[in-house]
N, C-alpha and C positions, 0 to 999 in steps of 0.2 A: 483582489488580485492586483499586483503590480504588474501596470505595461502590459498586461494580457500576456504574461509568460503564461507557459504550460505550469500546472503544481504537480510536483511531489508529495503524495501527502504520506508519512508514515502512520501507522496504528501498530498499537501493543502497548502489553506494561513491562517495562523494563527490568520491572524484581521479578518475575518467572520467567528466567532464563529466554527459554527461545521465544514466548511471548512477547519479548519485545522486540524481535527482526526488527519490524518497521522505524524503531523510535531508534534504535544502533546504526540502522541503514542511511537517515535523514542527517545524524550527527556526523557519520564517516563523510556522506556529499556533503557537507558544510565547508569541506578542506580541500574540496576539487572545484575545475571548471563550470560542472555541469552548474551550478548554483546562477552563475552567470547567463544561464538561457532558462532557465526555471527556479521557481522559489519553493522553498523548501519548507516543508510543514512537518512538524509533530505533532502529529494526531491523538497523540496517547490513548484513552479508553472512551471520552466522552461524547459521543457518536454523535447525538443530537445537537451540542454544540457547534458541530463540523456544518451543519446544513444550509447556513448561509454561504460559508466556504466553495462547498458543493456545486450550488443553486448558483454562482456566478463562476466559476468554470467554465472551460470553453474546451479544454485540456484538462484531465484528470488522473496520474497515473496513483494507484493504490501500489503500496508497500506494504503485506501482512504475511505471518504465519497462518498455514493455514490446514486443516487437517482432511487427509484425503484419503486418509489410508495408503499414501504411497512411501519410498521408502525416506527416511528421515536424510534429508538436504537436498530432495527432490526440488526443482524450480518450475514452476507452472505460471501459465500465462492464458488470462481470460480477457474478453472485451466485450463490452457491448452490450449486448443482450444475456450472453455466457454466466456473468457475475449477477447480476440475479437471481440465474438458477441456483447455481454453487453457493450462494450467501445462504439460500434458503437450508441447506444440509448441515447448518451449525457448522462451519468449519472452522470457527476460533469461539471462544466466550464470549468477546466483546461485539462479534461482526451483527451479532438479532439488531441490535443498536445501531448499528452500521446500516445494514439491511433497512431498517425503518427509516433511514436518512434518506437512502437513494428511493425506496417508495414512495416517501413527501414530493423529492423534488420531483419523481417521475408523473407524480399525480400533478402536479403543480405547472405542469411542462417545463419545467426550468433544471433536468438532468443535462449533463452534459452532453454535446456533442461526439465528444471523444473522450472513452473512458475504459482505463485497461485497469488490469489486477496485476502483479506481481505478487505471488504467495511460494514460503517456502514450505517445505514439509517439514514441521518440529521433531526434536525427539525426546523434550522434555519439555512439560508448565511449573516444574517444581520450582521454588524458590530458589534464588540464584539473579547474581545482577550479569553473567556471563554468557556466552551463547553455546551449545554446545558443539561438538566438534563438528560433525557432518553438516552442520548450519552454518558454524562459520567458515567450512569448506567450499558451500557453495556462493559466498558471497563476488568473489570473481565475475562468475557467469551471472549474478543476478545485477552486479554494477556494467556488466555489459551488455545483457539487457535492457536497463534502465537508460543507460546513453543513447542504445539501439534505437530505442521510443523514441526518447526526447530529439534525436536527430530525425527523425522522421514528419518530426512535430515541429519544428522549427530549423529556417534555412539560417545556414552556415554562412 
C-alpha cells in the first residue's frame, strides 16, 4: 500500500457486461480526486492474488457486482462482519475466491480493520464489454458513496 492510503480495490471481468462494475468503476476514479486520497486497484477475477493486498490494508473498500436478488442497479453496502455472510451466498462467480482471501487473512489475523463492500445489483453476465443501463444508472450514487467512505476514512 502506498502511504497507508485507504484502497479501492475493484473485482469483475470486464467482458460480461455488468461483471465488471468493479474494474469500469476503478478506471472512471482514475480521472478524479479521489485517486489522490486512496489508490486505486483492479482486482479483476484472481482472488487469491489479491491476499497480500488484503492482508496489508488497513482501509479496504470493495467495488463488485453482486447478486441479491434485488432489483437490477440496486446499490448495497456491507461492512465488516456483513461481507462475509453475504460472500458466503455466491453473490458473484468470482467472489468463493474472494471469500477464501478474506478467510486466509481473517485466520491469519491480518483482515483488515476497516472493510466495506460496494456491490451493484447486475442485470446481465452475458458477454459484452458495456454495462448495462440500470448499472450504469447507478453509478452516481455508487461514486457518491465511495467518496462518502473514503471521506470518512481520511481527513480533508
Amino acid at each position: 500500500m502506498i502511504n497507508n492510503k485507504p484502497i479501492i480495490l475493484g473485482l469483475g471481468n470486464p467482458l460480461f457486461q455488468d461483471e465488471g462494475l468493479g474494474i469500469h468503476v476503478i478506471h472512471r476514479l482514475m480521472n478524479e480526486d479521489i485517486s489522490n486520497r486512496a489508490e486505486l486497484i483492479d482486482g479483476g477475477t484472481d482472488a487469491l492474488a489479491l491476499l497480500g493486498l488484503v492482508e496489508e490494508a488497513e482501509y479496504l473498500l470493495i467495488i463488485d457486482a453482486i447478486n441479491g436478488d434485488d432489483i437490477p442497479g440496486s446499490v448495497r453496502r456491507f461492512a465488516g462482519q456483513e461481507i462475509p455472510f453475504f460472500l458466503s451466498s455466491r453473490m458473484s462467480p468470482h467472489q468463493i475466491g474472494f471469500q477464501e482471501v478474506l478467510a486466509l487473512a481473517r485466520m491469519r489475523g491480518r483482515l483488515p480493520d476497516h472493510i466495506v463492500l460496494l456491490g451493484v445489483e447486475p442485470l446481465s453476465l452475458d458477454w459484452g464489454t458495456k454495462l448495462t443501463t440500470p448499472v450504469a444508472a447507478s453509478l452516481p450514487q455508487l461514486t457518491k458513496m465511495i467518496y462518502e467512505q473514503i471521506n470518512s476514512w481520511v481527513e480533508l
